[in-house]
C-alpha positions as CSV (number, residue, x, y, z in Angstrom):
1,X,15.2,-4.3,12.6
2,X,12.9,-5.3,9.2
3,X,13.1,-8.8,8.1
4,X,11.9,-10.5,4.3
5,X,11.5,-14.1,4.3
6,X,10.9,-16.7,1.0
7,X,11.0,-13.8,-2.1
8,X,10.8,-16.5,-5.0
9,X,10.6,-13.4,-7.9
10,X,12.3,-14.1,-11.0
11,X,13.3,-10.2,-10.9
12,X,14.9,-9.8,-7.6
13,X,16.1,-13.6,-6.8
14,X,18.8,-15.7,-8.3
15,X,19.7,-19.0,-6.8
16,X,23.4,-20.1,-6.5
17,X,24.8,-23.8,-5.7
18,X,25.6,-23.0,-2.2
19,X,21.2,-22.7,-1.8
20,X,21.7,-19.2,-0.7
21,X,18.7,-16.4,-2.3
22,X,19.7,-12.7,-2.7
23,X,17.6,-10.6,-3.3
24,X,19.5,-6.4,-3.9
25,X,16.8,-3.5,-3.3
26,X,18.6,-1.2,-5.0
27,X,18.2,-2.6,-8.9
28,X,20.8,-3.6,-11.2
29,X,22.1,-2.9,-15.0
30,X,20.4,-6.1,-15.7
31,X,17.0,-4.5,-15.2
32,X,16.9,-2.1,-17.8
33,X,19.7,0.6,-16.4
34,X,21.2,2.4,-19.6
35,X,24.8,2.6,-18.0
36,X,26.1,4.5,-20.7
37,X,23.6,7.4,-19.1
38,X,25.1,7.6,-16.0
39,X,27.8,9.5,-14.6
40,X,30.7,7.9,-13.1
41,X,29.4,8.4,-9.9
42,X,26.7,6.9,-10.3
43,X,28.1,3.6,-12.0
44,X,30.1,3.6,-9.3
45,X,27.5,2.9,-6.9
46,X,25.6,1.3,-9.1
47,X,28.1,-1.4,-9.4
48,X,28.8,-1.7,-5.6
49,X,24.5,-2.2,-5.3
50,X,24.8,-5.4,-7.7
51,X,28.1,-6.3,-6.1
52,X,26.8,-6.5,-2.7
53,X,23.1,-7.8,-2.8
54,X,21.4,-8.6,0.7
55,X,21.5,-12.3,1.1
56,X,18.6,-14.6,2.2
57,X,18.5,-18.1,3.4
58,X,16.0,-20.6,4.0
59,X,15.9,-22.6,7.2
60,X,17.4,-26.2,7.4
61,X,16.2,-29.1,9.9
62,X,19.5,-28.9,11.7
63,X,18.2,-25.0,12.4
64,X,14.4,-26.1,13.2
65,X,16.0,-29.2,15.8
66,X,18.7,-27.1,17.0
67,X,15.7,-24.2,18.0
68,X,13.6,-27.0,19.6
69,X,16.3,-27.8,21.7
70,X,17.9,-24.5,22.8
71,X,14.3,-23.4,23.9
72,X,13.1,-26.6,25.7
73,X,16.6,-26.7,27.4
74,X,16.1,-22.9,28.5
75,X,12.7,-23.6,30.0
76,X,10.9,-21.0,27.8
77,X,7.6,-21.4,26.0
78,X,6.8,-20.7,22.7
79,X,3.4,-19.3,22.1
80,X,2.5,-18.8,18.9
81,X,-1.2,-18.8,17.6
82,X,-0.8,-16.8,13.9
83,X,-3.1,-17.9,11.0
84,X,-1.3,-19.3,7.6
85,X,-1.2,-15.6,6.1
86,X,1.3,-16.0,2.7
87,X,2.4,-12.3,4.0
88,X,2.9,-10.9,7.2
89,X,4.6,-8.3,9.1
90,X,5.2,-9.3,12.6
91,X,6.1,-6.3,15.3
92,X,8.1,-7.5,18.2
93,X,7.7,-5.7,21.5
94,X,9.1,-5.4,24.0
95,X,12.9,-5.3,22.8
96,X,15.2,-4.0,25.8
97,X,18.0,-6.7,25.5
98,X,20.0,-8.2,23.1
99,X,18.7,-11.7,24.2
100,X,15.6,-11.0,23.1
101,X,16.7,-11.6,19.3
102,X,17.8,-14.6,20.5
103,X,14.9,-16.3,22.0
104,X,12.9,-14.5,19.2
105,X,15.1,-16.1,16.2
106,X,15.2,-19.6,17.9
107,X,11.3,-19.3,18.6
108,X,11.2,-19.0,14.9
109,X,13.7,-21.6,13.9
110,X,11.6,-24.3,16.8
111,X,8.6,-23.7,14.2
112,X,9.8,-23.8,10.9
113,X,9.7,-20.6,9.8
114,X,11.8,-18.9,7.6
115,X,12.2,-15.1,9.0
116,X,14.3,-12.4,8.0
117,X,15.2,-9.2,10.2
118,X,16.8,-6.3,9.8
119,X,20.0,-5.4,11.9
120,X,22.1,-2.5,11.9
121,X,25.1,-2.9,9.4
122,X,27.8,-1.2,12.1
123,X,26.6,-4.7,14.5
124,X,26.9,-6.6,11.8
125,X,30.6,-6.4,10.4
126,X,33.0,-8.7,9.5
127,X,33.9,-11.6,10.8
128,X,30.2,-12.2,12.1
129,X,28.2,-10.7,9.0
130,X,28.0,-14.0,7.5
131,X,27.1,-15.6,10.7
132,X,23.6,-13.1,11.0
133,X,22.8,-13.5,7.8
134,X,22.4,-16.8,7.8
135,X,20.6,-17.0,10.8
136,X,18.0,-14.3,8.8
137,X,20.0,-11.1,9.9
138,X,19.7,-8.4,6.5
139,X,21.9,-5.6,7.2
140,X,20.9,-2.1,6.7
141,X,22.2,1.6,6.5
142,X,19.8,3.4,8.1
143,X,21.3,6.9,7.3
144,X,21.1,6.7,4.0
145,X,18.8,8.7,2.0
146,X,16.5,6.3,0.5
147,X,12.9,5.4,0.6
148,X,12.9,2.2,2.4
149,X,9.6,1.9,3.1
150,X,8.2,1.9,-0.6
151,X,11.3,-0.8,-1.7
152,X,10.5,-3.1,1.2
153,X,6.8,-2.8,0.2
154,X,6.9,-3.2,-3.6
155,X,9.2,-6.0,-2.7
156,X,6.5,-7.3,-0.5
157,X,3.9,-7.2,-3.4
158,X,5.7,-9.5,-6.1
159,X,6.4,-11.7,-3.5
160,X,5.0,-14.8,-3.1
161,X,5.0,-15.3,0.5
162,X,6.9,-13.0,2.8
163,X,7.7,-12.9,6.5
164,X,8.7,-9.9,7.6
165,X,9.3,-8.7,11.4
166,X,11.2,-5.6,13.6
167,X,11.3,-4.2,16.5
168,X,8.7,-0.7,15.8
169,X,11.5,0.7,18.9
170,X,14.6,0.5,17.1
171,X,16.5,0.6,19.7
172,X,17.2,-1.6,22.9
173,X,17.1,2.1,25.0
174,X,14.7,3.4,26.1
175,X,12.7,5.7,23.5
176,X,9.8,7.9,23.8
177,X,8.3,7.3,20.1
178,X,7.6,4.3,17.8
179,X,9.4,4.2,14.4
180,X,6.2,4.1,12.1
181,X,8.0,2.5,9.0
182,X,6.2,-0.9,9.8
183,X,2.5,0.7,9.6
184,X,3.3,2.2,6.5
185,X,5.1,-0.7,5.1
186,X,2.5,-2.7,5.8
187,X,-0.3,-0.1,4.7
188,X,1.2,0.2,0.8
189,X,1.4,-3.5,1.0
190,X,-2.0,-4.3,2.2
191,X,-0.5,-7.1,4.6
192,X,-1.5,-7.6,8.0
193,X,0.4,-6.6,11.5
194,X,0.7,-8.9,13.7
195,X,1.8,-9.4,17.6
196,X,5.5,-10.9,18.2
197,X,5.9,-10.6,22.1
198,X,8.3,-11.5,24.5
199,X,7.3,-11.9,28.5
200,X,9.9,-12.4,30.8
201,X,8.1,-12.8,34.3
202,X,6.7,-16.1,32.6
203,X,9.4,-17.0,30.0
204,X,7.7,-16.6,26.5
205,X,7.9,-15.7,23.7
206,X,5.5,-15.8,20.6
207,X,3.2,-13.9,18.4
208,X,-0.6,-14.0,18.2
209,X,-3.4,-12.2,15.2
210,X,-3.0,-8.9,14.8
211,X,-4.9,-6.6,12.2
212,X,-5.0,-5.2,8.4
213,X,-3.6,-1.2,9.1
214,X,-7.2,0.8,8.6
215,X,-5.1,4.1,8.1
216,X,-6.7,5.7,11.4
217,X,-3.4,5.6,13.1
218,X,-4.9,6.3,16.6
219,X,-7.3,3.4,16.8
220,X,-4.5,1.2,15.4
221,X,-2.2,2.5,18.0
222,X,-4.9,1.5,20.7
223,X,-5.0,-2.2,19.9
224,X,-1.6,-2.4,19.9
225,X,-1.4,-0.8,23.2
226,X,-4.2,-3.3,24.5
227,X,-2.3,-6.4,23.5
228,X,0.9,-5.2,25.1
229,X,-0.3,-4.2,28.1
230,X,0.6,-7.4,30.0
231,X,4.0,-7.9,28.5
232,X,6.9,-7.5,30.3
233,X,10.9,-7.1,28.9
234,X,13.8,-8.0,30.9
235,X,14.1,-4.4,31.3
236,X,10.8,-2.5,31.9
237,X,13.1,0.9,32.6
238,X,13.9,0.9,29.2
239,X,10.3,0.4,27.7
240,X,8.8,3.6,26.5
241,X,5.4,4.2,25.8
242,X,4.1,3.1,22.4
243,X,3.1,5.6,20.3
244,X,3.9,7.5,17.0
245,X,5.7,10.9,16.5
246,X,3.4,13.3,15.5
C-alpha cells in the first residue's frame, strides 16, 4: 500500500464544498492536453482519468478522539518518536494481518496526522470504497502499465508537505522479496524513510527516524534489517526475510 497526505498544489488539487482534496496522477485536458490530437481511445481514457481522480481527506477531531479512544480502550501503545519532516515516507513492517492497518490507521488518527495509503482497488469496491478513502485508503491498479514510482515522486516534489506510507511486502503472505518502489520513490524525491512498526508480543505500534536513501542499496537494506530485528507480527510464519530482488 503507498499513501499521500496534505498535497496543497494549485495543479493537482481542487477543493469542493464537501472539504474533500483530489488529487488525479494521471493529468487532465485542463493541463495542456490537445484533445483534438488524440485518438478516440485515448480520449476515452483520458476522460475516465479526470472523471475518477483519487480522493484525499484531511483528518477531523472526531477522527483524532475517536483513534485516542479505540487505542487506549485496546490496551495498545503508541510509540511514535519521528522528527517534524514536511515529507516523509514511512515503511511499515511487519504486515501479516489485516488488523495491522487498523491499529496502524488509528495510531495515526490518535496523533493528528493526516496519512494516506495505498490499497488494492479489487479490496476496495463498492459499497466500502468511500468508507477507505476517507479513512486515507487511495486505491490503486497495480497491473497497469504505468510508471508509478516517478508520478508518486514528482507528486511528492510540488508538494508542500506529504505523508506517505506502505507496506515494502505488499502482501499479508508470506513473501521472499521486498517491493523496492518505496526506496526509489523516495530516492527521486530526496525524502527520508522512516520506521512504522508494529509489535505484537508487547502491543505497539509506532514509527521511529529512519534515513535519507544513500543509493547503496545493501547498506540501506542492513539498517532496515537492524531496526526490525526485534519486531514481531501476529503472524511471524508469514514474515519473510527483508530484502530486495536482485
Amino acid at each position: 500500500m503507498f499513501l499521500l497526505s496534505n498535497f496543497p498544489t494549485s495543479r493537482e488539487f481542487y477543493s469542493k464544498p464537501t472539504g474533500i482534496k483530489q488529487f488525479c496522477i494521471t493529468s487532465s485536458s485542463k493541463m495542456g492536453y490537445n484533445w483534438t490530437d488524440l485518438t478516440l481511445k485515448e480520449k476515452q481514457m483520458k476522460q475516465a482519468a479526470v472523471q475518477s481522480p483519487i480522493q484525499f481527506t484531511e483528518p477531523s477531531l472526531f477522527w483524532e478522539g475517536f483513534g485516542k479512544t479505540i487505542s487506549r480502550v485496546s490496551g495498545w501503545k503508541i510509540d511514535f518518536t519521528l522528527p517534524d519532516d514536511p515529507k516523509m515516507l514511512i515503511i511499515f513492517y511487519p504486515h501479516t494481518s489485516n488488523s495491522d492497518a487498523i491499529h496502524a490507521v488509528l495510531a495515526a488518527f490518535a496523533l493528528g496526522l493526516r496519512p494516506n495509503w495505498l490499497i488494492k482497488n479489487e479490496i476496495a469496491r463498492p459499497p466500502f470504497r468511500k468508507f477507505f478513502q476517507k479513512l486515507g485508503a487511495i486505491p490503486i491498479e497495480r497491473n497497469k502499465n504505468e510508471n508509478k514510482v516517478e508520478q508518486i515522486a514528482d507528486a511528492i516534489r510540488q508538494a508542500d508537505r506529504v505523508i506517505l506510507g506502505l507496506s515494502p511486502e505488499g502482501t499479508r503472505s508470506r513473501t521472499e522479496y521486498w517491493r523496492s518502489g518505496f526506496y526509489h520513490i523516495a530516492r527521486l524525491a530526496n525524502i527520508p524513510i522512516h520506521f512504522g512498526f508494529i509489535d505484537y508480543p508487547s502491543k505497539t505500534v509506532g514509527a521511529a527516524p529512519g534515513f535519507i536513501p544513500s543509493g547503496d542499496q545493501q547498506a540501506d537494506m542492513e539498517k532496515i534489517r537492524a531496526f526490525y530485528a526485534d519486531k514481531r507480527g501476529k503472524y511471524p510464519e508469514r514474515v519473510g526475510p527483508i530484502r530486495f530482488r536482485s
